[in-house]
N, C-alpha and C positions, 0 to 999 in steps of 0.2 A: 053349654055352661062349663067353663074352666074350672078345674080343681086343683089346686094346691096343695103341695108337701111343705107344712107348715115346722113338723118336727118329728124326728128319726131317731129310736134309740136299740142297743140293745145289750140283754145280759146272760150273764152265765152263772149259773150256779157254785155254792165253794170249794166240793171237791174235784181237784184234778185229778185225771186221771191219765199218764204217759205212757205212750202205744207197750212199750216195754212192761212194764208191771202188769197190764191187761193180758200180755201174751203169756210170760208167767201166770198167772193166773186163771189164763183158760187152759191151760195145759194139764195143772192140775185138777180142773173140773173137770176139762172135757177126755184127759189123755186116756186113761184107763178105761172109760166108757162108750168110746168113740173112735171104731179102728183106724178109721178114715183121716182123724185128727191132723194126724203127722201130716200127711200131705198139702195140709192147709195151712201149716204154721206161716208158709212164705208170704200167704196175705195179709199178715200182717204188717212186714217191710213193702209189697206194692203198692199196699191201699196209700200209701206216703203222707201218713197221718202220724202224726208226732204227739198230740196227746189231743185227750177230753174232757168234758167238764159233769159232771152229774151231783144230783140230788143225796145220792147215798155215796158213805166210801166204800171204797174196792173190797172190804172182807163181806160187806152185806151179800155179795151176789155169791158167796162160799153157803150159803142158808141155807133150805127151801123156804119158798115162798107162795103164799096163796094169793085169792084176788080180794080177798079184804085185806091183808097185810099191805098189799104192793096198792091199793087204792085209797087205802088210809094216807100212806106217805105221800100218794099226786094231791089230795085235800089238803094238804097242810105246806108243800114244797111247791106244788102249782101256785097257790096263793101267794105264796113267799116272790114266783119270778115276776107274778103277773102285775103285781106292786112295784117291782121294782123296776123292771121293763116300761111302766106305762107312768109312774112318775118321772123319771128320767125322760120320755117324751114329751110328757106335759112341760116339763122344764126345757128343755131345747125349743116349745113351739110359744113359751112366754104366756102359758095355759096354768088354768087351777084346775081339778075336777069338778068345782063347780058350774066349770066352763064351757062341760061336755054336754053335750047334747044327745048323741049318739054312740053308745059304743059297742065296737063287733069283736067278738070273743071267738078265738079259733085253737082248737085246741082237738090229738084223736088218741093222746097218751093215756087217756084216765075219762073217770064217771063222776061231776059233780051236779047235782041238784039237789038246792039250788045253783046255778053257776059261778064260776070264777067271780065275773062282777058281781054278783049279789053277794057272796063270800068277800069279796076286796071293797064293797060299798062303804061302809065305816072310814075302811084306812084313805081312801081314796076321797074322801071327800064330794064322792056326785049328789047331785040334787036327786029328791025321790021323785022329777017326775021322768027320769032319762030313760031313752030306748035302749033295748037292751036286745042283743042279736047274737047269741051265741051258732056257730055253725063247727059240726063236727063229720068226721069222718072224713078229710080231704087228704090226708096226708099230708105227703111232700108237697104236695101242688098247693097247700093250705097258704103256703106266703103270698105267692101270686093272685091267688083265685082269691084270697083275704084283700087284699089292697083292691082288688076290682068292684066286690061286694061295697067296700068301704066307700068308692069312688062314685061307686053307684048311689046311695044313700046322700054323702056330701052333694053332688048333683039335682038330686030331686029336690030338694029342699035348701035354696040358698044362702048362703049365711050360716047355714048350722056349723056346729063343731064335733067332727065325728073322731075319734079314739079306734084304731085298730090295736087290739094284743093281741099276739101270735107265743104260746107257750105251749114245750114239748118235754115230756119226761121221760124219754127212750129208755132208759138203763133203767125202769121199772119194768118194764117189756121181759128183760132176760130172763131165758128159757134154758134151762140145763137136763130137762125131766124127755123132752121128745127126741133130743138127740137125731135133729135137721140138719142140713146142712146149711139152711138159713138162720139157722141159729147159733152157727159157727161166724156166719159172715156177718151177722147184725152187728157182734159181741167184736169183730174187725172195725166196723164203720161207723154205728150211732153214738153220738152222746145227748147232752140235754142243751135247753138255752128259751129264749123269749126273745122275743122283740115286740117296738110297739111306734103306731103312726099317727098323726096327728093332721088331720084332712078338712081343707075347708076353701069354700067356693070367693073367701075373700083373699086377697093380694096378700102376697110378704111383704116384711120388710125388709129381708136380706133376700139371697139368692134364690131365684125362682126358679123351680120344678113344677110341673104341668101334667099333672095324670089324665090319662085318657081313657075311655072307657076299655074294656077289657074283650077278652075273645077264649072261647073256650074247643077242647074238640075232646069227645069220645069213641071211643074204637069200640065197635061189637067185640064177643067173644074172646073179651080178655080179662075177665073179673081174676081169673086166678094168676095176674102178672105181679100182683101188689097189692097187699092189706094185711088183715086181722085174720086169723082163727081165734075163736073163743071159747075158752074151757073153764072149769071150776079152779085153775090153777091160776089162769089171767089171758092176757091177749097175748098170742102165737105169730109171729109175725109170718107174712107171704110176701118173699121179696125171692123173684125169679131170677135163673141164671139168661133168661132169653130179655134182658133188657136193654143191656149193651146193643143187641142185636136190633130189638126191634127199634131203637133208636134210630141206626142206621138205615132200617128201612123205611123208617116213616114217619122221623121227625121235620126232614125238609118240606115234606108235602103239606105238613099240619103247618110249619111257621109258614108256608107261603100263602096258606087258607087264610091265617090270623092277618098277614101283612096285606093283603086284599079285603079282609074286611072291615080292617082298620083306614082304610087310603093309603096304605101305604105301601112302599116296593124297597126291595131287597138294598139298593142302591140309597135310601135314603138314612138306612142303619147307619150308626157312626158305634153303638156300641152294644150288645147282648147284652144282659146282665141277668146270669143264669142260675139254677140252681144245682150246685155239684153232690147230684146222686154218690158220686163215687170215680177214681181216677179213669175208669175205663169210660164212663160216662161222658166227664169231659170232655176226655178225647174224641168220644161219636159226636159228638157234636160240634165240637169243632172242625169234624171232616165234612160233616153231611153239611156244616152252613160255607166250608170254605174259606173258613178261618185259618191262618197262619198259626200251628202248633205251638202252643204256650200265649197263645193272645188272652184268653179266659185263666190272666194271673191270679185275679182276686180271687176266681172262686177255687182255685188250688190252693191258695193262701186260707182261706177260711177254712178247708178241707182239713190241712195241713196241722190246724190251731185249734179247730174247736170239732172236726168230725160234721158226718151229718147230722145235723139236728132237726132233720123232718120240715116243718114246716117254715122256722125261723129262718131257716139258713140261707134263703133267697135276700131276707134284707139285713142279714150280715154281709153279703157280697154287697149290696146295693150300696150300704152305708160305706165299706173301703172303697168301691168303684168312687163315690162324692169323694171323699178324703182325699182320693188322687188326685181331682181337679178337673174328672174328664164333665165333659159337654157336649152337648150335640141330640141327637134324638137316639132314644135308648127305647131297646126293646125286652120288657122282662120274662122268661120261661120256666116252665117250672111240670114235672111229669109227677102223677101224684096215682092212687086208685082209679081204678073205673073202666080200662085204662087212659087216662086222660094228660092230655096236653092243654096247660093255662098259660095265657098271655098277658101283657099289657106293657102296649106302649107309651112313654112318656116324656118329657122334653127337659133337658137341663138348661138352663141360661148360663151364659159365662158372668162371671161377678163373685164375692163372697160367700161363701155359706152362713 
């Protein structure tokens, strides 16, 4: 059963925030506490991020913070993107929220129960008898492994009208108290953002994209590549120096696993469409698939403009990748917790968006 990319949005939160003032500004939280500091200033100019977008402005993170302060503000700012992410979808797919039939809530910044959609139910307009699918704890991988979940659901049940929102409140996350070195590099790379998709097993009536079911893979023995620590302060981020690394060693094998169990073969790729972990990231992946260096523009571009935003940021590349006009068969990836590699191939048609 074919599925449908009926409509595609995504948002950012009101505070900017430009790689410069952020360095500034960890300099003086981190400089005097943190001998190591200095040597790390330069990540800032490699990571080749020019600014970000967050929920709080830049003096919030000069605080201390606990996890009911910093979970208060995802309750009330989560809701804020998830609204706004998922009407702007509905309106690209020529949708009401009455219209939903299903929607998948992905989200590993924050703690709400009830959920986002039950919190967003009112503004959004869903009927009360809609499925409701919230999925948490994916991380990075949450954009890809969300659009497959989504895919999957749209599938099952034909006709329905399925709502992905994908919303991330990273710069709630910062940590000044453990004085990590991933917490040097987080305060370099993440910002916030949303996005949200609009899935269904009926035809467009502009330019058709064709989602296909998904593929996933798990590594043993790597829980501590990526995630959470959790404390009475908030969530700690684990975000290893060996990622880059094991990229190179073992994301070809995983996208050859996902391209064989999809039907498909290397040769039929016409485009990646990735999620940019970060500049060195990129780059591994553009070696290990044998990519021409700077082919994965978009997602340096979204790098560059909005930072990582965790789970969103696969379909802010997705949505510039459509904008440029590309076509052909697209394969989406995306590395998140676990340690895990998420896929999902799908098809662009040439014609209008």
């Amino acid at each position: 059963m074919s599925v449908f990319l009926h409509g595609l949005s995504t948002a950012l939160p009101p505070h900017t925030l430009p790689q410069d003032q952020v360095k500034e500004r960890a300099a003086i939280i981190f400089g005097e506490k943190y001998p190591q500091f200095p040597r790390l200033l330069k990540t800032f100019a490699t990571a080749e991020i020019d600014k970000r977008h967050s929920v709080v402005p830049i003096d919030w993170f000069s605080e201390p913070h606990g996890w009911k302060d910093r979970n208060d503000i995802f309750m009330v700012e989560a809701k804020n993107l998830f609204i706004k992410a998922a009407g702007a979808a509905l309106n690209d797919a020529g949708w009401r929220g009455a219209d939903v039939d299903t929607v998948v809530t992905v989200s590993s910044t924050g703690i709400a129960t009830p959920t986002l959609d039950a919190q967003a139910f009112e503004e959004m307009g869903f009927r009360n008898d809609i499925m409701r699918v919230p999925v948490f704890g994916l991380g990075c991988a949450g954009g890809v492994s969300g659009l497959s979940i989504a895919q999957s659901l749209a599938s099952a049940k034909p006709d329905s009208k399925v709502l992905l929102v994908i919303v991330e409140t990273c710069s709630l996350a910062f940590r000044a108290d453990r004085l990590q070195k991933a917490d040097i590099i987080a305060s370099v790379l993440f910002g916030d953002g949303a996005a949200a998709a609009c899935l269904s097993t009926q035809k467009t009536k502009t330019r058709e994209i064709t989602l296909s079911g998904g593929h996933q893979k798990i590594w043993p023995d790597t829980l501590g590549i990526m995630g959470w620590d959790v404390d009475e302060t908030g969530l700690g981020v684990v975000f290893d120096r060996s990622i880059p690394s094991f990229v190179s060693e073992h994301f070809a094998e995983a996208v050859n696993e996902a391209l064989t169990a999809t039907n498909l073969n290397a040769d039929s790729i016409d485009r990646y469409v990735c999620h940019p972990g970060g500049t060195k990231v990129v780059e591994a992946i553009e070696d290990v698939l044998h990519l021409d260096r700077g082919v994965l523009n978009a997602e340096r571009d979204v790098l560059r403009r909005a930072g990582n935003m965790s789970a969103p940021t696969v379909l802010f590349v997705l949505d510039a990748v459509l904008k440029q006009g590309a076509t052909g068969k697209m394969m989406a990836c995306a590395l998140g917790p676990g340690f895990t590699a998420s896929f999902l191939p799908f098809q662009v048609a040439q014609g209008e968006i």
